[in-house]
Biotite code that builds the C-alpha atoms (Angstrom):
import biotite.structure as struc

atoms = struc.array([
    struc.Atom([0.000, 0.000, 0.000], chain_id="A", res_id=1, res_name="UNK", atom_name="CA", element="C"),
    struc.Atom([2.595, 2.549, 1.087], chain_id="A", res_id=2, res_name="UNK", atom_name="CA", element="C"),
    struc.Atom([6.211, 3.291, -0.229], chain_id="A", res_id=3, res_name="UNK", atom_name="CA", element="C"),
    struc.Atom([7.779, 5.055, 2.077], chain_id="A", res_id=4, res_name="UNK", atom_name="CA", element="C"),
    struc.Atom([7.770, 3.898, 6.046], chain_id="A", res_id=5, res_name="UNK", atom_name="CA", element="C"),
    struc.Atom([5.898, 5.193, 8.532], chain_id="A", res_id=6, res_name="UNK", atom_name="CA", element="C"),
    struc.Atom([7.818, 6.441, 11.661], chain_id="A", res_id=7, res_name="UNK", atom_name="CA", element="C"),
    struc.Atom([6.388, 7.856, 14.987], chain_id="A", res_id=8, res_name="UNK", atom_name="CA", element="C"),
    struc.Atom([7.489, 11.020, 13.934], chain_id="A", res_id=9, res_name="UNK", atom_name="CA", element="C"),
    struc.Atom([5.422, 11.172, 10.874], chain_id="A", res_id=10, res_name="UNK", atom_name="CA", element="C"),
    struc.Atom([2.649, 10.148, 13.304], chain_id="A", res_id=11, res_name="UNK", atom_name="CA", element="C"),
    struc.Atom([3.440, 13.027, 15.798], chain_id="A", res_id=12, res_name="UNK", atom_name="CA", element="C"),
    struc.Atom([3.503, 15.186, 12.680], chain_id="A", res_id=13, res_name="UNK", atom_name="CA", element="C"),
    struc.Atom([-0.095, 14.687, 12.028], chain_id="A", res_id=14, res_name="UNK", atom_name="CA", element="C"),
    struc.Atom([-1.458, 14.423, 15.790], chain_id="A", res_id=15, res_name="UNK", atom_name="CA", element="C"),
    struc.Atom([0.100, 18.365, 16.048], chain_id="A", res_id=16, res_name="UNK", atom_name="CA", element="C"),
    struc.Atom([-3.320, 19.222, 14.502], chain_id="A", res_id=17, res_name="UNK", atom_name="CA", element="C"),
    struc.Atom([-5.369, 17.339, 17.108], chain_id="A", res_id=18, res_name="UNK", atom_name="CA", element="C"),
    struc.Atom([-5.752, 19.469, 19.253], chain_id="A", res_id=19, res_name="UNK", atom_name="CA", element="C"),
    struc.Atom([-5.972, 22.790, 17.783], chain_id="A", res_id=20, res_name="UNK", atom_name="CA", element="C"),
    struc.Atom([-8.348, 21.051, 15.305], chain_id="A", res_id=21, res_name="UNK", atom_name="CA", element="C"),
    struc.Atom([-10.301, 20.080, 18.764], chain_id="A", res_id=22, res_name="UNK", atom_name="CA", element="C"),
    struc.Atom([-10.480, 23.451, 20.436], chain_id="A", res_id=23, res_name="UNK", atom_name="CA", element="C"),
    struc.Atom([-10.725, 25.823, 17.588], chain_id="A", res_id=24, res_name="UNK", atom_name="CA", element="C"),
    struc.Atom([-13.044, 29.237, 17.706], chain_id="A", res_id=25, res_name="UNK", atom_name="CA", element="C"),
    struc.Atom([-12.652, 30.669, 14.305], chain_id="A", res_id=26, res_name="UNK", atom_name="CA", element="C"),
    struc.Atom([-14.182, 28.227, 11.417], chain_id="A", res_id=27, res_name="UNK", atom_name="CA", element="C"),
    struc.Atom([-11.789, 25.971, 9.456], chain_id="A", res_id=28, res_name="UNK", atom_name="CA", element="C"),
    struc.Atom([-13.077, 27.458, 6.081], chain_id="A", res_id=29, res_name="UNK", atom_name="CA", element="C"),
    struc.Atom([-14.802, 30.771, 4.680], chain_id="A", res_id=30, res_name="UNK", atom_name="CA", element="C"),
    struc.Atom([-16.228, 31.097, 1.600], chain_id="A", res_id=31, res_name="UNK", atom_name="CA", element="C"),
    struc.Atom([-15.766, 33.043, -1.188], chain_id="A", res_id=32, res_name="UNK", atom_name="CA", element="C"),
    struc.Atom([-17.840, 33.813, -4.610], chain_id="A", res_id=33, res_name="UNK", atom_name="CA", element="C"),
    struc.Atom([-21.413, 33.900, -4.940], chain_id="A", res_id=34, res_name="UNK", atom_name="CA", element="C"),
    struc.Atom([-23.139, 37.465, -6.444], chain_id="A", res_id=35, res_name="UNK", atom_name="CA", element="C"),
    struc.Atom([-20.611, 40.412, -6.821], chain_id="A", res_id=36, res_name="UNK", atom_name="CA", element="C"),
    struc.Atom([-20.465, 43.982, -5.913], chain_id="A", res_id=37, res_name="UNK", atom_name="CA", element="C"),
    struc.Atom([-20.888, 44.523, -10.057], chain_id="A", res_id=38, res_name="UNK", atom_name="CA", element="C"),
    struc.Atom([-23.579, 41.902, -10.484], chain_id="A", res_id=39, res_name="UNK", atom_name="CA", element="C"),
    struc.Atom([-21.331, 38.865, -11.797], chain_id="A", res_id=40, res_name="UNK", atom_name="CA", element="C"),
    struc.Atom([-21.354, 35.762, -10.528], chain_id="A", res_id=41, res_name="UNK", atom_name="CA", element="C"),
    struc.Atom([-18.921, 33.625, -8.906], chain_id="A", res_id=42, res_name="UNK", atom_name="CA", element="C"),
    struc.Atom([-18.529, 29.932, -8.090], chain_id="A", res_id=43, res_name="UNK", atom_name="CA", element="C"),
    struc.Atom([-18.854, 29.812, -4.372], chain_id="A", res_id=44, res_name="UNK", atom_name="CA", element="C"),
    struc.Atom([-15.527, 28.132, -3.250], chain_id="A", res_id=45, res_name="UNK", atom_name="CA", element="C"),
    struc.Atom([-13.608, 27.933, 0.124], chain_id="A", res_id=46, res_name="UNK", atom_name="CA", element="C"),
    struc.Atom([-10.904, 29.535, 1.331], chain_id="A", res_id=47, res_name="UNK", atom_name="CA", element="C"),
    struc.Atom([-9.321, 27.547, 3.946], chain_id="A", res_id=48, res_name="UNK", atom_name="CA", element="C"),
    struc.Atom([-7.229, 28.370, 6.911], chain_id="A", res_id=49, res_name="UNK", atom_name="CA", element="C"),
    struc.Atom([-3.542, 27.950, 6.597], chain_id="A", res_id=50, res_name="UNK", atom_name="CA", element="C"),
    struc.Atom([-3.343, 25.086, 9.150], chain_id="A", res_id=51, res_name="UNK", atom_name="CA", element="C"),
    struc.Atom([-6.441, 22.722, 7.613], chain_id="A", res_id=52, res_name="UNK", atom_name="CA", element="C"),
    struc.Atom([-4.308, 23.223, 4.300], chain_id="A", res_id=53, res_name="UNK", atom_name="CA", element="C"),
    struc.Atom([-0.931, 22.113, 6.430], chain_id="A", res_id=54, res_name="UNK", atom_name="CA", element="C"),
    struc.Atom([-2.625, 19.293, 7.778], chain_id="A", res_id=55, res_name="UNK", atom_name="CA", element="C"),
    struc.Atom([-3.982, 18.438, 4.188], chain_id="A", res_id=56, res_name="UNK", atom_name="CA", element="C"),
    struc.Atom([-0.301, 18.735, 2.779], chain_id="A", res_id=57, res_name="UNK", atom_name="CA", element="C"),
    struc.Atom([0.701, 16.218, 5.607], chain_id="A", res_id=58, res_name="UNK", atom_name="CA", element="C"),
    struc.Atom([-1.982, 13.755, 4.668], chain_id="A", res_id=59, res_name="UNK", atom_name="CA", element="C"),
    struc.Atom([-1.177, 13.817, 0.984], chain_id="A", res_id=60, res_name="UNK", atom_name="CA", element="C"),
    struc.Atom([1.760, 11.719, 2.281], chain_id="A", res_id=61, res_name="UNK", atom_name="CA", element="C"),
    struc.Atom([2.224, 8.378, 0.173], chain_id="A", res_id=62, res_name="UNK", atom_name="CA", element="C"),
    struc.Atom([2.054, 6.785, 4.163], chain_id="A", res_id=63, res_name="UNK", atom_name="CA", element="C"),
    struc.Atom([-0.866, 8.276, 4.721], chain_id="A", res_id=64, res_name="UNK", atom_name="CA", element="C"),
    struc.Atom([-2.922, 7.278, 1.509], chain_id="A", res_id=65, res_name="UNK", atom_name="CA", element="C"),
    struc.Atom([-4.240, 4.054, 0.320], chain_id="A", res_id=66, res_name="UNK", atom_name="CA", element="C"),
    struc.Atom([-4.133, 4.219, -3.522], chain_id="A", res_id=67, res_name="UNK", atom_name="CA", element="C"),
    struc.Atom([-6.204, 1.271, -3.255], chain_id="A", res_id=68, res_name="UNK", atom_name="CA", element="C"),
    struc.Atom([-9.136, 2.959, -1.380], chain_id="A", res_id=69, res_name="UNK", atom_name="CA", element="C"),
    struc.Atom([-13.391, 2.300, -2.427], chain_id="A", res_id=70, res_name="UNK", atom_name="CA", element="C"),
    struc.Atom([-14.472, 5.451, -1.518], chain_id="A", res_id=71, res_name="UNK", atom_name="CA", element="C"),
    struc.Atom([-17.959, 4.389, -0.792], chain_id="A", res_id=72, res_name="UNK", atom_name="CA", element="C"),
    struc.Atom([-17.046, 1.872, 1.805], chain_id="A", res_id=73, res_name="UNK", atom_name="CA", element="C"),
    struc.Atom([-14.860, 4.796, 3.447], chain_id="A", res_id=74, res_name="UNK", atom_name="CA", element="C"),
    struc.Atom([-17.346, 7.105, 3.537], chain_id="A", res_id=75, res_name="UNK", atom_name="CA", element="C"),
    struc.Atom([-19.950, 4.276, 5.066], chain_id="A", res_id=76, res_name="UNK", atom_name="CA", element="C"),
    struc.Atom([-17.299, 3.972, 7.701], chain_id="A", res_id=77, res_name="UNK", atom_name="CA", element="C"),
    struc.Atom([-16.945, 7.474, 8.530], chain_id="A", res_id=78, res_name="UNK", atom_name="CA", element="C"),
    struc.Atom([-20.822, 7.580, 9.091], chain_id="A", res_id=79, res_name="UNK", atom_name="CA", element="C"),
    struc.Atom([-20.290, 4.889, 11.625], chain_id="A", res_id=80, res_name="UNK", atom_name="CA", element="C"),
    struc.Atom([-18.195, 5.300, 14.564], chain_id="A", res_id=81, res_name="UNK", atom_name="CA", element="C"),
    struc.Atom([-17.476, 1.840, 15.644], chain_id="A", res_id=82, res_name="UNK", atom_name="CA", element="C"),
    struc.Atom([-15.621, 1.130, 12.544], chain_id="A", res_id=83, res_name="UNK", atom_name="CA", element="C"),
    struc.Atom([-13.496, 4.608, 13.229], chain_id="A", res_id=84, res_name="UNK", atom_name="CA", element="C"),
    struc.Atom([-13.328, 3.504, 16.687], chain_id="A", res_id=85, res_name="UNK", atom_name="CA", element="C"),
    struc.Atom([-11.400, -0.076, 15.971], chain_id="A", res_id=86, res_name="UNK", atom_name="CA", element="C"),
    struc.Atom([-9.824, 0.719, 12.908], chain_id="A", res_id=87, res_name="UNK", atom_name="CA", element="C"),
    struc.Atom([-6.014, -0.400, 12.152], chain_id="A", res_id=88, res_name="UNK", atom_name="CA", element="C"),
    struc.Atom([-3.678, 1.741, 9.580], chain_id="A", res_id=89, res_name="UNK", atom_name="CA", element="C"),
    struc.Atom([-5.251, 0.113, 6.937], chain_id="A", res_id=90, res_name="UNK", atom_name="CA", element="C"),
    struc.Atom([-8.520, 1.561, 7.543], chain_id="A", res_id=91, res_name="UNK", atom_name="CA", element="C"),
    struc.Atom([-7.400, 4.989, 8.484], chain_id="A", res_id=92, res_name="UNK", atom_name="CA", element="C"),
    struc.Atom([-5.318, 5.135, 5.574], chain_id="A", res_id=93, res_name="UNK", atom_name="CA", element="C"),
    struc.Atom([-8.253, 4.471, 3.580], chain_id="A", res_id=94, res_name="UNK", atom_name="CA", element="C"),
    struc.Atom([-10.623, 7.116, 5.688], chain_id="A", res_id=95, res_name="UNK", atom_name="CA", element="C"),
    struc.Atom([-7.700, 9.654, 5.349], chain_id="A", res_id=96, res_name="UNK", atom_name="CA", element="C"),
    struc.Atom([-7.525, 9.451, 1.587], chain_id="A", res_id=97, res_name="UNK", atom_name="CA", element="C"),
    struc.Atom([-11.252, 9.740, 1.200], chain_id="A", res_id=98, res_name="UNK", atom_name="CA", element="C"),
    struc.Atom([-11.130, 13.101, 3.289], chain_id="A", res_id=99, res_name="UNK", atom_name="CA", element="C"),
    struc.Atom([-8.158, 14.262, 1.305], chain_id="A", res_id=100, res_name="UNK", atom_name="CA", element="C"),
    struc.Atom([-9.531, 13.627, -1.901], chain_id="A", res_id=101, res_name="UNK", atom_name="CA", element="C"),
    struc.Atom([-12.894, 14.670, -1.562], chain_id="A", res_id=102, res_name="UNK", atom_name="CA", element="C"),
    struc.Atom([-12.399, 17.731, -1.709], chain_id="A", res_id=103, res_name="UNK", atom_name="CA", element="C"),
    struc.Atom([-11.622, 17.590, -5.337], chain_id="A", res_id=104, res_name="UNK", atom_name="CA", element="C"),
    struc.Atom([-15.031, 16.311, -6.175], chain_id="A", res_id=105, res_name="UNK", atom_name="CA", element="C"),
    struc.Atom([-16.982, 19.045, -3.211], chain_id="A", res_id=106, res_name="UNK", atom_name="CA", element="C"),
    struc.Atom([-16.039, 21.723, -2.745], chain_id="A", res_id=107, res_name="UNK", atom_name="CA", element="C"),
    struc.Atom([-15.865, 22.296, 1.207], chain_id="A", res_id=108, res_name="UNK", atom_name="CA", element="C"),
    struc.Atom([-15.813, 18.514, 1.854], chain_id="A", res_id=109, res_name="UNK", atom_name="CA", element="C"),
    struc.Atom([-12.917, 18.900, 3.915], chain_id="A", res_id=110, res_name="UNK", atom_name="CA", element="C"),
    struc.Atom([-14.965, 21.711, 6.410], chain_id="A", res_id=111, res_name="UNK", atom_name="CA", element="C"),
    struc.Atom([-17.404, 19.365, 6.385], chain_id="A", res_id=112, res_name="UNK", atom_name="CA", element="C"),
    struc.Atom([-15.196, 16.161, 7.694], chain_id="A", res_id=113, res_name="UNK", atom_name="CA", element="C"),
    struc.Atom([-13.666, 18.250, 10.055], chain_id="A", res_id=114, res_name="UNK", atom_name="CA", element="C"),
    struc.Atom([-16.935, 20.157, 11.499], chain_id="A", res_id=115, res_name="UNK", atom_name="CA", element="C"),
    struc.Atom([-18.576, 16.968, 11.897], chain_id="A", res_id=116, res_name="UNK", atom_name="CA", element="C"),
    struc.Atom([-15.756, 15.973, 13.834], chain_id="A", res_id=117, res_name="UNK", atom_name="CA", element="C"),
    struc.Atom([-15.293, 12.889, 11.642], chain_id="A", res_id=118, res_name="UNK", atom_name="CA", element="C"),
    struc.Atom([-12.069, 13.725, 10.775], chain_id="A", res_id=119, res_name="UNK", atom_name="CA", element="C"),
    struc.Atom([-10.914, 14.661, 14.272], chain_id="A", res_id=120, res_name="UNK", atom_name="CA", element="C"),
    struc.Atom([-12.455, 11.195, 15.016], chain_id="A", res_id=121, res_name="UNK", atom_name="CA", element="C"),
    struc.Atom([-9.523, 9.862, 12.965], chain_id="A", res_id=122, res_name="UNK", atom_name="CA", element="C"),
    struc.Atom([-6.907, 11.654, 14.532], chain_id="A", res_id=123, res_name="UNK", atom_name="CA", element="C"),
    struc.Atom([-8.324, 10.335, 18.058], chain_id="A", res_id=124, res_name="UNK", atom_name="CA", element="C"),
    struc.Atom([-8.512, 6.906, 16.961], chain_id="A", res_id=125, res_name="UNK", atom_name="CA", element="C"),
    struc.Atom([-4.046, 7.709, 15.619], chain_id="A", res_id=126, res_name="UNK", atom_name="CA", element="C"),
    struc.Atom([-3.269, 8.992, 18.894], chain_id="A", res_id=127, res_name="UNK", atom_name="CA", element="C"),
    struc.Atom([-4.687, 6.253, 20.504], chain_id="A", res_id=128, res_name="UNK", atom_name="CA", element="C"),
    struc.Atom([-2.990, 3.817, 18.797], chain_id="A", res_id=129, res_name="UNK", atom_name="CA", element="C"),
    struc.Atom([0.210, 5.484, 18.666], chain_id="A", res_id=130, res_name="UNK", atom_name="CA", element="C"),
    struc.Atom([0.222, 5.598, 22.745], chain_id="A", res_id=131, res_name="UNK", atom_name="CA", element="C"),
    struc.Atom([-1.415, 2.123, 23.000], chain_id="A", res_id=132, res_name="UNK", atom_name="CA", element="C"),
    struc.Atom([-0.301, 0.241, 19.971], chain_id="A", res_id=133, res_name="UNK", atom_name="CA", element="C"),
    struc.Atom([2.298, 1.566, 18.080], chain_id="A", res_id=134, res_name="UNK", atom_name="CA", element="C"),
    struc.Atom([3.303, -1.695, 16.284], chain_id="A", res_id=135, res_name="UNK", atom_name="CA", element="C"),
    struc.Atom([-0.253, -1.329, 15.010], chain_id="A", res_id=136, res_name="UNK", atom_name="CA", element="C"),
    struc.Atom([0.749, 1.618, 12.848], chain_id="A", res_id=137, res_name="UNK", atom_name="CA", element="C"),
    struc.Atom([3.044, -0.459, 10.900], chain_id="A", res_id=138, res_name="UNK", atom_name="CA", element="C"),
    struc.Atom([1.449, -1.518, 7.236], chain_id="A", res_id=139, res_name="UNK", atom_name="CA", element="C"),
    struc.Atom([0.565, -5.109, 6.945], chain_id="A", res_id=140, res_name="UNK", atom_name="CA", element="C"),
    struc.Atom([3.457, -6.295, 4.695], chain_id="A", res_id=141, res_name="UNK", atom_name="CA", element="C"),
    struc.Atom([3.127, -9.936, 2.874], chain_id="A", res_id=142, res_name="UNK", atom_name="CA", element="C"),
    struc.Atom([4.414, -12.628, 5.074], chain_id="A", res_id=143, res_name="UNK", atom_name="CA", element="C"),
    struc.Atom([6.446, -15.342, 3.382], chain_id="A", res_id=144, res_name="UNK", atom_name="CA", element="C"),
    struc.Atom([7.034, -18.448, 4.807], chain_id="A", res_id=145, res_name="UNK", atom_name="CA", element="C"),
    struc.Atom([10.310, -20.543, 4.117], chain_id="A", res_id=146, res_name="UNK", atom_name="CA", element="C"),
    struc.Atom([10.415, -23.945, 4.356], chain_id="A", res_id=147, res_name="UNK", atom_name="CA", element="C"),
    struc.Atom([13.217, -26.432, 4.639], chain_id="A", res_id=148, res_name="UNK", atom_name="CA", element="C"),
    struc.Atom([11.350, -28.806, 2.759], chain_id="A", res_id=149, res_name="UNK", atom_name="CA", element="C"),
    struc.Atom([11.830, -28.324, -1.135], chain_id="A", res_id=150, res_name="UNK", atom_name="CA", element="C"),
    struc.Atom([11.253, -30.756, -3.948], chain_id="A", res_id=151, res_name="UNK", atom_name="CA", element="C"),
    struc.Atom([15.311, -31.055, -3.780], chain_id="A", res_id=152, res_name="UNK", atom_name="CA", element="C"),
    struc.Atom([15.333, -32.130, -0.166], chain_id="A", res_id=153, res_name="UNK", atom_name="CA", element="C"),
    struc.Atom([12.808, -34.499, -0.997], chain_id="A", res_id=154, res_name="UNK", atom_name="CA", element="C"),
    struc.Atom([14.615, -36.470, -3.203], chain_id="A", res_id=155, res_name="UNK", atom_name="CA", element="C"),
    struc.Atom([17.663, -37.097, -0.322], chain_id="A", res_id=156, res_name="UNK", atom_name="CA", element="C"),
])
């Protein structure tokens, strides 16, 4: 899934928006566009604060994305907690990739996954497994088995 390892660092990197994410006044986007001063109109689009688009930059990490990703079985589990709740890095690869990208394809999608606390969901369910379970951060990677027993041994 990922090409590049994932070290607590890169973890801590993304938890730094936790909390300001968690206790912010101002809103995370405003918008822009609609009907001008001179009559013209505008596509309504938002302008978002410098640290959502940080923390955006951070998640468009190749260890952060799953390239892989259904994006309508990510969204399901975003509308269901228990599935944020008990996810591995698999699944909040795949839930952090559907934030990120969405955006692309609604405008404001990423206000919306972070007002409805989705996303900040995520990052909970990261910090807890970065204090609880750390190994559980690591990627599943293939396993292969060896064996001592090949055809060739066989033969003996």
């Amino acid at each position: 899934m990922q090409t590049e390892p994932l070290y607590l660092h890169r973890v801590d990197a993304l938890l730094a928006y936790l909390d300001g994410f968690k206790q912010r006044s101002e809103p995370f986007a405003t918008w822009q566009g609609g009907r001008q001063a001179d009559g013209s109109f505008r596509v309504p689009r938002p302008a978002y604060a410098p640290d959502v688009i940080a923390f955006f930059r951070e998640v468009d990490r190749p260890y952060w994305q799953d390239p892989h990703f259904n994006a309508r079985r990510a969204g399901n589990w975003l509308d269901h907690p228990h599935f944020i709740n008990t996810a591995g890095y698999d699944r909040l690869c795949a839930m952090l990739t559907y934030c990120l990208r969405g955006e692309a394809q609604s405008a404001g999608h990423w206000d919306r996954m972070l007002v409805s606390g989705k996303l900040i969901a995520i990052l909970q369910r990261v910090y807890y497994l970065r204090d609880e379970f750390p190994q559980s951060l690591i990627p599943r990677q293939p396993v292969v088995i060896y064996s001592s027993h090949t055809p060739a041994a066989a033969a003996d």
